[in-house]
C-alpha positions as CSV (number, residue, x, y, z in Angstrom):
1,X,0.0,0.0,0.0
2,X,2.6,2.3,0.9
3,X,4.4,2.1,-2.2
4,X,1.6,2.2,-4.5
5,X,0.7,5.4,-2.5
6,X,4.4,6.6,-3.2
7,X,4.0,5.6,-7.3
8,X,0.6,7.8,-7.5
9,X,2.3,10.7,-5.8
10,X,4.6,10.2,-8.4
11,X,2.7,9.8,-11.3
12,X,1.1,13.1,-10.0
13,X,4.1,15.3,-10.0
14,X,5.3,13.3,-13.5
15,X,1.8,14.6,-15.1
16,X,0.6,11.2,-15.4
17,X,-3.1,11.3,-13.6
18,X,-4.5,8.4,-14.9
19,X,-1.5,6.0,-13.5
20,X,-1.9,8.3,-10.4
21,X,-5.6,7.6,-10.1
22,X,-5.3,3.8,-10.7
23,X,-2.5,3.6,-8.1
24,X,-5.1,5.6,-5.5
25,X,-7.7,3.4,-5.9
26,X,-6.2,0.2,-5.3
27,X,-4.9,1.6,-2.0
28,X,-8.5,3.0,-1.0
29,X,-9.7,0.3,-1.9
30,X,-7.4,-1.5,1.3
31,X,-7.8,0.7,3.7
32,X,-11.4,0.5,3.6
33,X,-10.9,-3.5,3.3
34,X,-9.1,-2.8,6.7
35,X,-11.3,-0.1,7.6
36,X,-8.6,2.1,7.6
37,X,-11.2,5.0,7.3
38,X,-9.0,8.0,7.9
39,X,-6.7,6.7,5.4
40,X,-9.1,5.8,2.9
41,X,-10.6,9.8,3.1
42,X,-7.0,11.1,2.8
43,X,-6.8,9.3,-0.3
44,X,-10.0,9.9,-1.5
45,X,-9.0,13.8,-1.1
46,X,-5.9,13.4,-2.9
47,X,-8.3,11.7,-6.0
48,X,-10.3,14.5,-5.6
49,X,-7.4,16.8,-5.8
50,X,-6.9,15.2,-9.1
51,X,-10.0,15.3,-10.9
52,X,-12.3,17.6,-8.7
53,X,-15.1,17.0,-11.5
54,X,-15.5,13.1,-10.3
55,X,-18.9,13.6,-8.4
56,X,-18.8,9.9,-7.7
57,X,-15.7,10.1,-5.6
58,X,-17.3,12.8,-3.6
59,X,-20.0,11.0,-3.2
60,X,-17.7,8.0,-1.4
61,X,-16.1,10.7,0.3
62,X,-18.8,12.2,2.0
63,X,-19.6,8.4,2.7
64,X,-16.7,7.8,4.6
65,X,-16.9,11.2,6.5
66,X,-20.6,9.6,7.7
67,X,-18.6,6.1,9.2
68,X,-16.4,8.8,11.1
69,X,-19.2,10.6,12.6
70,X,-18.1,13.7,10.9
71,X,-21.7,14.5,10.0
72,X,-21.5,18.2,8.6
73,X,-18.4,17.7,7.0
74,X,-21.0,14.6,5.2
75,X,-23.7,17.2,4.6
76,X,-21.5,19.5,3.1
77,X,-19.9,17.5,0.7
78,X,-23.5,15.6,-0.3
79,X,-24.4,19.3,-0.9
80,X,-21.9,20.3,-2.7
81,X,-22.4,16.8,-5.4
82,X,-26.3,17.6,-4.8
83,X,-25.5,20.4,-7.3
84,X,-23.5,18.9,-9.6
85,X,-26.2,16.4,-10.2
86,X,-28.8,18.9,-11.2
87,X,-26.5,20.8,-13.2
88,X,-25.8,17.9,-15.0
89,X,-29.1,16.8,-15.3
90,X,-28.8,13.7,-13.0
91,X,-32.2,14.6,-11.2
92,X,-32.4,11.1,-9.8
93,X,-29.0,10.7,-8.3
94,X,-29.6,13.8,-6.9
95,X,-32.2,12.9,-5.3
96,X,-31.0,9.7,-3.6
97,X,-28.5,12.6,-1.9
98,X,-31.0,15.0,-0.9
99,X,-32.9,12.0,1.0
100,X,-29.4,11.4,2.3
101,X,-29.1,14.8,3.4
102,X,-32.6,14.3,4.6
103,X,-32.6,11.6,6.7
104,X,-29.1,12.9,8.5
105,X,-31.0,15.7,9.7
106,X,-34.8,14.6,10.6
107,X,-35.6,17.8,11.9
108,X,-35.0,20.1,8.6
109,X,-38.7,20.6,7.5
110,X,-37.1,23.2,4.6
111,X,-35.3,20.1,3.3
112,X,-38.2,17.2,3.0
113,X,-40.4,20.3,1.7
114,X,-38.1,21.1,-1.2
115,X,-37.4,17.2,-1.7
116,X,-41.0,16.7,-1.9
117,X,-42.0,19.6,-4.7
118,X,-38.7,17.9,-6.7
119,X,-40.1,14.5,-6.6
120,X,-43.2,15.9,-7.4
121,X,-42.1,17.7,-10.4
122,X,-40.4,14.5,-11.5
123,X,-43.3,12.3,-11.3
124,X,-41.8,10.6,-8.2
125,X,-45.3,10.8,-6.3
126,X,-44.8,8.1,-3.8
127,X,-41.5,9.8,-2.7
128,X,-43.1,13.1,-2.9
129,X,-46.0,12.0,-0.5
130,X,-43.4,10.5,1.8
131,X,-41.6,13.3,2.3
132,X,-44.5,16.0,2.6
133,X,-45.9,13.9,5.3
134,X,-42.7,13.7,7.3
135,X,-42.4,17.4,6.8
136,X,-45.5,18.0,8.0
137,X,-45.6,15.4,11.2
138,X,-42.4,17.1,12.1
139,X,-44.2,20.6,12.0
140,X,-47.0,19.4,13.6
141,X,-44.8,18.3,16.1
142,X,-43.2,21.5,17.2
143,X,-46.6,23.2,17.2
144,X,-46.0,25.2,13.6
145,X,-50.1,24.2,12.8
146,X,-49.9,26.8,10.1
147,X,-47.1,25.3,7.9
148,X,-47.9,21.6,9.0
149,X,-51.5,22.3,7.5
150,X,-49.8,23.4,3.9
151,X,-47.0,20.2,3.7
152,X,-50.2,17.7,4.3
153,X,-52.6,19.8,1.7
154,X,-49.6,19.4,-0.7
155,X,-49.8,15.6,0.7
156,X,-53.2,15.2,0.1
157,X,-52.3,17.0,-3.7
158,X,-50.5,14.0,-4.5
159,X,-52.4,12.0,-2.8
160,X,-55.8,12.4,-2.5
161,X,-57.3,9.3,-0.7
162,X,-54.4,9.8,2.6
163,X,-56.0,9.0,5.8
164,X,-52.8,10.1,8.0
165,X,-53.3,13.9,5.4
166,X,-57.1,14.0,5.6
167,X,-56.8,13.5,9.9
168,X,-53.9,15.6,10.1
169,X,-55.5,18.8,7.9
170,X,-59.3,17.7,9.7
171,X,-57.4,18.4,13.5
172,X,-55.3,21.3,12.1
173,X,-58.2,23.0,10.6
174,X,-60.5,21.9,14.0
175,X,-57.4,23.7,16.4
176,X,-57.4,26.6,14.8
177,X,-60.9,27.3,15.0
178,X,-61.2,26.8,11.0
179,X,-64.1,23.6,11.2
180,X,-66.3,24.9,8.4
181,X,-63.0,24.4,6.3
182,X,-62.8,21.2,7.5
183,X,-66.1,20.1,7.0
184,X,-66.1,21.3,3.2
185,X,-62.9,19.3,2.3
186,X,-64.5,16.2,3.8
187,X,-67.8,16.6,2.8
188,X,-66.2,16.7,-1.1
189,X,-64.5,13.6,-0.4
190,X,-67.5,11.8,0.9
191,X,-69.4,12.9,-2.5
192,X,-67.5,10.2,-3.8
193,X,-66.9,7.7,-1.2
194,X,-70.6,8.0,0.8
195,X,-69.4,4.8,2.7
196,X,-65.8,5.4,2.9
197,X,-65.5,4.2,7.0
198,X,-62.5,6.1,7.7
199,X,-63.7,9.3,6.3
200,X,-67.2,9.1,8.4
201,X,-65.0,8.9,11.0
202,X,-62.5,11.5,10.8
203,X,-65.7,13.4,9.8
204,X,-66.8,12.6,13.9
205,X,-64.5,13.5,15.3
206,X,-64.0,16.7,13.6
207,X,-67.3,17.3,14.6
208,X,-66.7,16.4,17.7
209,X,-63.8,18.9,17.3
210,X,-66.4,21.9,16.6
């Protein structure tokens, strides 16, 4: 390893990249075999060094940051390749990041919000429900009624027939004194679905609300 780290430094300073980036990635490769992890992101700095372009290798970088704990310096370098992706039009790889991103930080509402209207946009509407609904239990959560009651409408947008949106808008509207609002949105639903047994009873208790 040692020597095939002392041959890429080499190749770097003869002008020879590509024999420098073979003779990195062999010894990455190693030290994360031995889980060598600190080594492994030296390395995978001096690749980036190299070709600063390779949004892959940031992408492992950024991975390897995460097995040391160093969270932000994770987030920032997902960021960073988050951006790359869209500018070059890889929409879905960037996506997988921003869930990354997402999921490292459960608390950042702004985040699943502006993951949601992307998967939306894309046609991803399972994702896109997902994350509007954990953006909007989170808000609900902290007590933000206001701007839960919008990430569970643009929920129910996607999908229509959600029973966690539906209860979650039904009590939103009911606590803030907004029932007739309520009432209106279930009584369109139940137009179409007279018998619909979860609807008649979210329909209770938001009367029961009132």
């Amino acid at each position: 390893v040692n020597l095939l780290n002392t041959v890429g430094d080499l190749c770097v300073r003869a002008g020879r990249n590509d024999d420098a980036i073979r003779h990195f990635l062999k010894v990455a490769e190693r030290y994360e075999s031995e889980r060598a992890i600190p080594a492994a992101v030296a390395i995978y700095k001096k690749l980036l060094k190299i070709d600063a372009a390779n949004v892959d290798r940031a992408v492992k970088l950024a991975d390897l940051y995460m097995k040391q704990g160093l969270i932000a310096d994770a987030r920032r370098t997902y960021q960073s390749a988050v951006e790359t992706y869209k500018a070059n039009g890889e929409r879905q790889k960037a996506f997988r990041l921003m869930q990354k991103i997402a999921d490292l930080d459960p608390e950042s509402v702004a985040l699943r919000l502006e993951l949601g209207d992307e998967y939306k946009s894309s046609g991803f509407e399972k994702e896109a429900y997902q994350a509007y609904t954990q953006a909007g239990q989170e808000l609900q959560r902290r007590g933000r009624i206001e701007e839960s009651l919008d990430a569970f409408a643009r929920a129910l947008d996607v999908r229509p027939d959600s029973k966690i949106a539906l209860n979650a808008l039904a009590d939103g509207y009911a606590q803030q004194g907004k029932v007739l609002e309520a009432l209106r949105m279930l009584d369109v639903l139940l137009s179409k679905s007279p018998d619909d047994a979860d609807l008649l009873h979210i329909l209770g208790r938001t009367y029961v609300n009132a």
